[in-house]
VOLOFI-175714 format. One record per atom (N, C-alpha, C, CB): residue in one letter; x, y, z. Coordinates in steps of 0.05 Angstrom, whole numbers, plus 5000, padded with zeros to 4 digits. Each point is the difference from the previous one (the first is absolute). Last residue first. Glycine has a CB too. Example, Ala and Ser with C-alpha at 12.3 -4.5 7.8 and 13.67 -1.06 7.14 Angstrom:
<zators>
s525749555142 s501650245001 s498550225014 s502449874957 a498248985042 a498250245000 a501850245000 a496249775025 
</zators>
This chain:
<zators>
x731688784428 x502449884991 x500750024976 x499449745027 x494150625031 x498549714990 x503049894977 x492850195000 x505150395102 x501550004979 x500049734974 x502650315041 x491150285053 x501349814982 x501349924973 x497549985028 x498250775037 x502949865003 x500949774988 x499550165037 x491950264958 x500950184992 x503249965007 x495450265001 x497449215028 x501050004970 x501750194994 x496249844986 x500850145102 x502649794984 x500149984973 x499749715035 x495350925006 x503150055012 x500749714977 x500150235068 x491449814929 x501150274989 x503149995002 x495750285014 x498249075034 x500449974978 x502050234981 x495649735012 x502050465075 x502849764999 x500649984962 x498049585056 x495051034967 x502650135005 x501649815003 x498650375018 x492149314971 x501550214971 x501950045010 x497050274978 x501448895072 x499150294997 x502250144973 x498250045063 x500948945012 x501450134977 x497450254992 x503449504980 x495649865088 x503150005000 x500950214978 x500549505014 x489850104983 x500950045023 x503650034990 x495249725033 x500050654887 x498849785015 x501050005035 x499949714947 x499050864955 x500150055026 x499749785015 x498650404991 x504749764908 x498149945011 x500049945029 x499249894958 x505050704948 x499749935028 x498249895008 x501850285006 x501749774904 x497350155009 x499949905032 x496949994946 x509250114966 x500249905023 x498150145009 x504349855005 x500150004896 x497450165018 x499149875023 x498150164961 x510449734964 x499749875015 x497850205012 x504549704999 x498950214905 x499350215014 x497849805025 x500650474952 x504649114970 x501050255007 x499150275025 x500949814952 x499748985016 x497950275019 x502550244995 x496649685053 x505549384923 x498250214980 x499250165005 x498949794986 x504649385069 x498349964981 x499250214982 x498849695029 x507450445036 x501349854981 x498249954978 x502849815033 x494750765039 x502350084988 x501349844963 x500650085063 x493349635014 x498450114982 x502150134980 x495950065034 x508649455032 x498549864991 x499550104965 x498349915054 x504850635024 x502349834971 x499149864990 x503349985013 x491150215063 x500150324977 x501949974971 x499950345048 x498448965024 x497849994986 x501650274983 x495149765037 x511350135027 x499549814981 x497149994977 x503049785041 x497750875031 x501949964974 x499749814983 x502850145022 x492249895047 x499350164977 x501250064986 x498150105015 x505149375055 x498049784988 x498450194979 x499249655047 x507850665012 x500949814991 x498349864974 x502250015048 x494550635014 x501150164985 x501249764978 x500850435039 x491049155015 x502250165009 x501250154977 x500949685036 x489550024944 x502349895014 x502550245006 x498649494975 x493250474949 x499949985019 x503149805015 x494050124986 x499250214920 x503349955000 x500650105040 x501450204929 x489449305012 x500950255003 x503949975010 x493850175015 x501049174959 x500450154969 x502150225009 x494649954975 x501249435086 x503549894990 x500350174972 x500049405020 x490150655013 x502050105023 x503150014996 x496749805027 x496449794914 x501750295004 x501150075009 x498750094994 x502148964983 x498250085018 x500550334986 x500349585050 x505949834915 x498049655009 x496950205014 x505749495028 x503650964898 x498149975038 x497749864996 x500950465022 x503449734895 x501149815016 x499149845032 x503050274971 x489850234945 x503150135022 x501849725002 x497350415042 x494449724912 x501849964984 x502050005013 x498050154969 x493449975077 x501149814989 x502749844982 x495950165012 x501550705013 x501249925025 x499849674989 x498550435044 x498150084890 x503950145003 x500549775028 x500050754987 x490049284992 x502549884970 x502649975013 x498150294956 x495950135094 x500149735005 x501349864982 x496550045020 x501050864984 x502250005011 x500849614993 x498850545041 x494850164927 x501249874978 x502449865025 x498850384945 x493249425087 x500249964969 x501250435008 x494449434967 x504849835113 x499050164993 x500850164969 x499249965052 x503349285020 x498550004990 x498050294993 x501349535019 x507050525025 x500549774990 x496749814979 x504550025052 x496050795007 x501350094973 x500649744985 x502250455020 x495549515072 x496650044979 x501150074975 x496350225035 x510549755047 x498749754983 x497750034975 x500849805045 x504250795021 x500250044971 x498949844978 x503350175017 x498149845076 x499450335003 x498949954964 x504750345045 x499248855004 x496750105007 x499050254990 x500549795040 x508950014944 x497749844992 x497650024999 x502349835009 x503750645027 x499850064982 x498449834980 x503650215016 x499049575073 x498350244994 x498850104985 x501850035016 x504549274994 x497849884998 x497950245006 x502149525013 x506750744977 x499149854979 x497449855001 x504449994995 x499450375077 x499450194990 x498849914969 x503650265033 x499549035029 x498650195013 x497950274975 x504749875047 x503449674942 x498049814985 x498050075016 x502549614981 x505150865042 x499550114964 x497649764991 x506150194983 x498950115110 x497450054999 x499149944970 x500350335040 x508449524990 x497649795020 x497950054992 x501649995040 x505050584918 x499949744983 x497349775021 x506850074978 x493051025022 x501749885017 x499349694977 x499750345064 x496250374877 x500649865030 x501049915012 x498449994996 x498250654923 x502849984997 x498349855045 x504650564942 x489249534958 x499950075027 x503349875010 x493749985005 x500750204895 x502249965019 x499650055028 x502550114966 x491549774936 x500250025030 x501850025009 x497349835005 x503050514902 x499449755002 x500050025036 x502449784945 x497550534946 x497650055020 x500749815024 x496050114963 x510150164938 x498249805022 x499250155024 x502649574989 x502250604893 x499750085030 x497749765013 x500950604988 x505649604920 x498149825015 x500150045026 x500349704970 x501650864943 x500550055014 x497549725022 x502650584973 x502149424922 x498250085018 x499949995035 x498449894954 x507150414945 x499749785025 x498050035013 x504049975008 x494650604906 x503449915017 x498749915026 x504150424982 x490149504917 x500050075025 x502650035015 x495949804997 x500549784918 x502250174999 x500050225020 x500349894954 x492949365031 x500550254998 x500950234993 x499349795013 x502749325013 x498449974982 x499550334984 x498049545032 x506450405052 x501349884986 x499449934965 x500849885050 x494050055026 x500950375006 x502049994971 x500550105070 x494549104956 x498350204990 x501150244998 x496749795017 x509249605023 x498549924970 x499150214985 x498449625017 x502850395077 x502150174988 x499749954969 x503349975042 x490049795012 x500350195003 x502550184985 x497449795037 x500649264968 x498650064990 x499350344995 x499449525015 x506650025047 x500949914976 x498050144982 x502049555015 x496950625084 x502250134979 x500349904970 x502550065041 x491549555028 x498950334996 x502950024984 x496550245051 x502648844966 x497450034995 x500050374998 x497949475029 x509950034997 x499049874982 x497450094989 x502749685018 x502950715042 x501849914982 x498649844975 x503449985041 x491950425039 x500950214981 x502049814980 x499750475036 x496348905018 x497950204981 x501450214984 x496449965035 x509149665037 x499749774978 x497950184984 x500749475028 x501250965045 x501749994979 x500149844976 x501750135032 x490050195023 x503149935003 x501549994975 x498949745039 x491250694971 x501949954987 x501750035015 x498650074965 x493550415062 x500249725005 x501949874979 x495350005019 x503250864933 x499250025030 x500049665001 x496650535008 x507750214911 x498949775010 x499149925029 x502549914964 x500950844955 x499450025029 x498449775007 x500050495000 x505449924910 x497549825009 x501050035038 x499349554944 x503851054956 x501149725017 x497449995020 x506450055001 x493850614933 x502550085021 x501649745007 x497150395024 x494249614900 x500650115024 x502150025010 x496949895004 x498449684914 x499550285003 x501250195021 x496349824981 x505249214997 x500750124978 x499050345001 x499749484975 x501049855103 x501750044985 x500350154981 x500049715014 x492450205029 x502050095015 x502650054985 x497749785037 x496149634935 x498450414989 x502650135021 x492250015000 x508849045009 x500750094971 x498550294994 x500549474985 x497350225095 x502350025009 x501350004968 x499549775055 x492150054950 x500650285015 x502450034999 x496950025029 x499949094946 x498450344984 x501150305002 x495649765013 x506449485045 x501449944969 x499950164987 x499449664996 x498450485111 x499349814974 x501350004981 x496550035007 x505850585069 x500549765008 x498449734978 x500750285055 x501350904967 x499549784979 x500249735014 x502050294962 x499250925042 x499049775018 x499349854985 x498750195034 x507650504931 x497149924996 x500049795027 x499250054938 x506750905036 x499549704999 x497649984999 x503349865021 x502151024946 x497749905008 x500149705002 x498050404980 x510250485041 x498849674992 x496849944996 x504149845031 x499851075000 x502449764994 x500749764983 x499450145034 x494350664929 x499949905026 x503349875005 x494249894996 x503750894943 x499949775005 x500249965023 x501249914967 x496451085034 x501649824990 x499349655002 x503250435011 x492850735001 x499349635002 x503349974983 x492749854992 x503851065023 x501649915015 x500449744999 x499150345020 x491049984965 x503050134997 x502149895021 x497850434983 x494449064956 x501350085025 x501350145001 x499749745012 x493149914909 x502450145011 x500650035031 x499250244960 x493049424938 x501049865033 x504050175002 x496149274993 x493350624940 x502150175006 x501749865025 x497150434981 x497448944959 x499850165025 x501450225004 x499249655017 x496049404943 x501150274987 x500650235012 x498049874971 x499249005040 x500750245006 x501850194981 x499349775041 x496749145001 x499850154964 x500150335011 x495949584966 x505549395081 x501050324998 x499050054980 x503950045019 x494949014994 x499150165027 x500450255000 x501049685023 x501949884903 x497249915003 x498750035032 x501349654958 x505051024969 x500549735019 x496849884997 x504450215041 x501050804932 x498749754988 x499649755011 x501650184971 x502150925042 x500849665011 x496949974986 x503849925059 x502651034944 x498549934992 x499749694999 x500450434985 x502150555056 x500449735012 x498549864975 x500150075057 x504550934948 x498049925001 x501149704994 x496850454990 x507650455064 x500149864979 x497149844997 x505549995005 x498250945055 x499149694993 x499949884979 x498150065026 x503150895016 x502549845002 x498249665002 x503950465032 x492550384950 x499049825009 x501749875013 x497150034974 x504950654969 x498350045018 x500649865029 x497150064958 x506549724963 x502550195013 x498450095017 x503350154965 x496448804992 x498750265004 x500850145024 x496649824978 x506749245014 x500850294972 x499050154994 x501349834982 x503349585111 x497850104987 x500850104963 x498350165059 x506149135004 x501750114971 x496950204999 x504149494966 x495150005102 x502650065015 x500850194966 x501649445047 x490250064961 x499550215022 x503250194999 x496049635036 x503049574905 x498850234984 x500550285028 x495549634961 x507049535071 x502050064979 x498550264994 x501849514979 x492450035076 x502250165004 x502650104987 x497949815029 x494649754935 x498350225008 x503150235017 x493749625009 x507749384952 x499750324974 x498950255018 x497949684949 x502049555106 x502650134990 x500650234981 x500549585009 x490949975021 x501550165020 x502850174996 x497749665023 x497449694914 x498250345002 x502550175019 x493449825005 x508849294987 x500350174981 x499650244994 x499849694993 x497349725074 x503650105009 x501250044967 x501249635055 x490150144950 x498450165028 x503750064992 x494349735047 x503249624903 x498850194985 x501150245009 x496049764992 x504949415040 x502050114985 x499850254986 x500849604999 x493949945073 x503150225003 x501449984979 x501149935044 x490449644938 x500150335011 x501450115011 x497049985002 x504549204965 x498750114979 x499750335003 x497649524994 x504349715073 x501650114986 x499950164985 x501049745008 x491549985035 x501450145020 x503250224982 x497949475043 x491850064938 x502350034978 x501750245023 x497049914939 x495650155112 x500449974970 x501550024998 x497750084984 x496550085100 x503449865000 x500349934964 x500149675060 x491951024992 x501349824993 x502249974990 x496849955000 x498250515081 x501450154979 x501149654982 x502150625037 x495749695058 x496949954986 x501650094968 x495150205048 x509749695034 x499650264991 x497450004987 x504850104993 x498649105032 x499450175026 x499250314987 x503949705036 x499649724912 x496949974995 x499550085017 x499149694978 x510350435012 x498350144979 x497849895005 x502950084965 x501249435092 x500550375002 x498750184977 x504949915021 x495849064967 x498750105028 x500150305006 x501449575020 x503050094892 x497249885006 x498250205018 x502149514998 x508150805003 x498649734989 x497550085005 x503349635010 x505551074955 x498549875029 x499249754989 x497850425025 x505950094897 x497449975012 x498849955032 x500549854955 x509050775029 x498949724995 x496949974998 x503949855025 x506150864981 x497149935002 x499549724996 x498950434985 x509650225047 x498449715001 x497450065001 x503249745024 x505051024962 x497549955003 x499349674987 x499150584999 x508550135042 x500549724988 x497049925013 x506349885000 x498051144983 x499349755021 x499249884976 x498450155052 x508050624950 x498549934990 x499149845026 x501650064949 x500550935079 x502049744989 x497349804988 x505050025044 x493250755012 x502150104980 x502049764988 x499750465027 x490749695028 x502749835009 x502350134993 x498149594996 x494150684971 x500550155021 x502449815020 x494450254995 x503949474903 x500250335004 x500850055030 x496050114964 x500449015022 x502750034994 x500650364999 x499949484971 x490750255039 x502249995021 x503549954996 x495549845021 x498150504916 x500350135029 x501149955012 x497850075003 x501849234926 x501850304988 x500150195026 x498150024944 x495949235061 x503249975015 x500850184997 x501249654995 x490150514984 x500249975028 x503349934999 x494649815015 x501750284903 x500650295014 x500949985023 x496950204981 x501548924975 x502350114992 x500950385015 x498649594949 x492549895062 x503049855022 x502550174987 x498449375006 x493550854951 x499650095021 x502249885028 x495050084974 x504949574934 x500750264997 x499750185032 x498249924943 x498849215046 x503050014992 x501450285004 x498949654966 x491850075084 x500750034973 x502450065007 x496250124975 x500849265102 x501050364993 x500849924978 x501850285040 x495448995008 x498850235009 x500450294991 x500049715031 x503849354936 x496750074990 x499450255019 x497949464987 x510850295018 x499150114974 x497350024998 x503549834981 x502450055111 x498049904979 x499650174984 x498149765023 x511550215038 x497250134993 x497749924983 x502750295006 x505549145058 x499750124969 x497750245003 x501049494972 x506850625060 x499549734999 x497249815011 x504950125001 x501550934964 x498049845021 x500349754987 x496450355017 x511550415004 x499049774986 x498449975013 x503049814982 x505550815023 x497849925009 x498349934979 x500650245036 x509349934998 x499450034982 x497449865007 x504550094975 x502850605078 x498749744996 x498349934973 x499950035048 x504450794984 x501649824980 x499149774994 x503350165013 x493850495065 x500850184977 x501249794970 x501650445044 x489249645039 x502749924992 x501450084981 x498849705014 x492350525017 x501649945026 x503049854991 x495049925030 x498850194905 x500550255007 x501949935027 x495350254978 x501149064981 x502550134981 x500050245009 x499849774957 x493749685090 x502349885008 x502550184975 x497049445021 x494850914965 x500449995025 x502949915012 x495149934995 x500949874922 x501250295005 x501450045015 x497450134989 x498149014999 x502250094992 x501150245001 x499049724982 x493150165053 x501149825015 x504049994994 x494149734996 x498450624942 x499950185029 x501649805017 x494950294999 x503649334928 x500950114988 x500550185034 x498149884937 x497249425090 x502749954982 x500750144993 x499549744989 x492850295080 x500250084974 x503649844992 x495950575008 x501348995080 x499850335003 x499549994960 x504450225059 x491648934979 x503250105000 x499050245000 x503249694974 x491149515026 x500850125022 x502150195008 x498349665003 x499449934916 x498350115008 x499550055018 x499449914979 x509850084969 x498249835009 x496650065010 x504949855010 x505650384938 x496850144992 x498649735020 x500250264933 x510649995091 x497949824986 x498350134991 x500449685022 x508850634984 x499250035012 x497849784986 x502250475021 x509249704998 x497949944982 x497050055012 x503449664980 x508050635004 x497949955021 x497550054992 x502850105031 x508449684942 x498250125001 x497149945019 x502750064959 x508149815044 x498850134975 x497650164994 x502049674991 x502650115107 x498349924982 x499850094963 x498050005052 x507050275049 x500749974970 x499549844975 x502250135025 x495250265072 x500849674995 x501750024977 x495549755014 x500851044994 x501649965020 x501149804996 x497950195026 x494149854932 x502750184983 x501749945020 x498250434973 x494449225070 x501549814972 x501750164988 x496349714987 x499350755074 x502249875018 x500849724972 x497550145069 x496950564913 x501850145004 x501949825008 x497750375008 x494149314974 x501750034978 x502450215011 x495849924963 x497849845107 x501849784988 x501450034973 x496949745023 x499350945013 x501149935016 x501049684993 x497450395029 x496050034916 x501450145006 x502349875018 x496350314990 x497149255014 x499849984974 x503350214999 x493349914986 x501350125086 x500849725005 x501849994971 x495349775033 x498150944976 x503350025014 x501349774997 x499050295036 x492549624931 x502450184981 x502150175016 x496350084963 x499348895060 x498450315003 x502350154981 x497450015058 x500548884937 x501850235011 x498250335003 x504849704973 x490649245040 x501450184972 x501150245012 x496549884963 x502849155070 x498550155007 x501450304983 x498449665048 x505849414915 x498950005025 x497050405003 x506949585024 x499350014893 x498049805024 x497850115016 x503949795009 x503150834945 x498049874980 x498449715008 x503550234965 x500250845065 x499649755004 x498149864983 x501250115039 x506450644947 x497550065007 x498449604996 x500450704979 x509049494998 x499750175017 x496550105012 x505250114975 x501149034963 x497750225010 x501250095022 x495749814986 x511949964955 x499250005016 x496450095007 x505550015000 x503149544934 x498550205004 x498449955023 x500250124954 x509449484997 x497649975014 x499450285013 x500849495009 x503950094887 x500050195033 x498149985015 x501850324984 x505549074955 x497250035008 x499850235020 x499149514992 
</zators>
């Protein structure tokens, strides 16, 4: 399992694009695999967010988590990574997702057939970047797009220069619906509020199925998940933080499925909190249940900070 790192804040008060920078420099340092960024509505841009943190570095490997599909045609996300993979000079590892309900109606924008339209949305995307990377006009250097769907219907010229595949396209998923469009169209899945019990039982089986079905290669199961690293006195302290910080996810549609499905009796016990001793153990945990791609999202509480959190993951050895 590898664990990845945000580098631009996904709780608490939103990073600035030094902040962003400067922490992805110091996760390459760490010797992080990779470093992740959110789409929130308090957040800096994502794709600009990614650059950013891939310019200030030289090997790291960068990822959002997630971007909404309903705000940006396919085709108009696919120019945006291809750039930003171009001025980085290496791929990135693009997480899209519908989001939920609440954020898309904040927009004033309706929630339809969620699955239906990422599957449509990480088909378009893909053919758009495949096609961007093989142009076949000697002008133009572009090729033409052609999709049929029941949310897409397009005919398009479509080129980047310089584009290559992405790393990866995932999907943000946590229903049945989704997490089989994940499988059979996508990279592998990006799950949020899921312990270990959920990923073992409720986000991977169905995921690798669907991938499998396909004739898809493995799928790539990744998690969203709080960590905060604390002295052990302080960990039911910090945990009852997390509680309070996070509770409303426990009743709120698509999360409430998954935290119900969890093992954890609360969220708060979703998130992965306590001494070095005690994130190990949770990290061999997720390890065991299926997780290939551990996404640590620092959470700031009393005793503990991005730079504890940072250090210690980045020392721990999962055996």
């Amino acid at each position: 399992m590898r664990i990845g790192i945000f580098v631009s804040e996904a709780w608490g008060p939103s990073s600035t694009i030094d902040q962003i920078r400067e922490r992805a420099q110091r996760a390459e340092t760490l010797g992080f695999p990779s470093a992740w960024v959110p789409y929130l509505p308090w957040s800096l841009d994502a794709l600009s967010s990614m650059q950013a943190a891939g310019e200030a570095t030289e090997r790291i490997e960068i990822g959002s988590a997630v971007i909404p599909t309903y705000f940006f045609h396919p085709l108009a996300l696919a120019r945006q990574a291809a750039t930003t993979q171009a001025a980085i000079g290496r791929p990135i590892h693009l997480g899209i997702g519908c989001s939920n309900p609440a954020v898309i109606a904040m927009h004033g924008m309706p929630f339809e057939r969620p699955a239906r339209h990422v599957r449509e949305y990480v088909e378009i995307l893909g053919a758009a970047m495949e096609l961007g990377a093989k142009p076949a006009g000697e002008r133009e250097q572009a090729g033409f797009l052609q999709y049929e769907g029941e949310f897409f219907a397009l005919g398009s010229i479509y080129g980047t220069p310089g584009a290559k595949p992405p790393g990866s396209i995932l999907v943000g998923a946590l229903g049945p619906h989704m997490l089989r469009a994940a499988g059979a169209y996508s990279d592998g899945v990006i799950a949020t509020w899921s312990d270990e019990g959920a990923i073992e039982r409720e986000i991977g089986p169905p995921v690798r199925a669907a991938a499998e079905a396909a004739g898809r290669s493995e799928p790539r199961i990744g998690g969203v998940v709080a960590v905060a690293v604390v002295p052990a006195a302080k960990t039911a302290a910090a945990r009852d933080a997390a509680q309070a910080e996070f509770a409303f996810y426990e009743t709120t549609m698509p999360y409430q499925r998954v935290v119900a499905a969890s093992d954890a009796g609360r969220i708060g016990d979703i998130c992965v909190i306590g001494d070095e001793e005690e994130v190990a153990r949770r990290l061999r945990r997720f390890r065991d249940a299926g997780m290939t791609d551990f996404l640590a999202a620092p959470f700031a509480v009393e005793g503990g900070d991005w730079d504890l959190t940072a250090k210690t993951l980045s020392q721990i050895d999962l055996g």
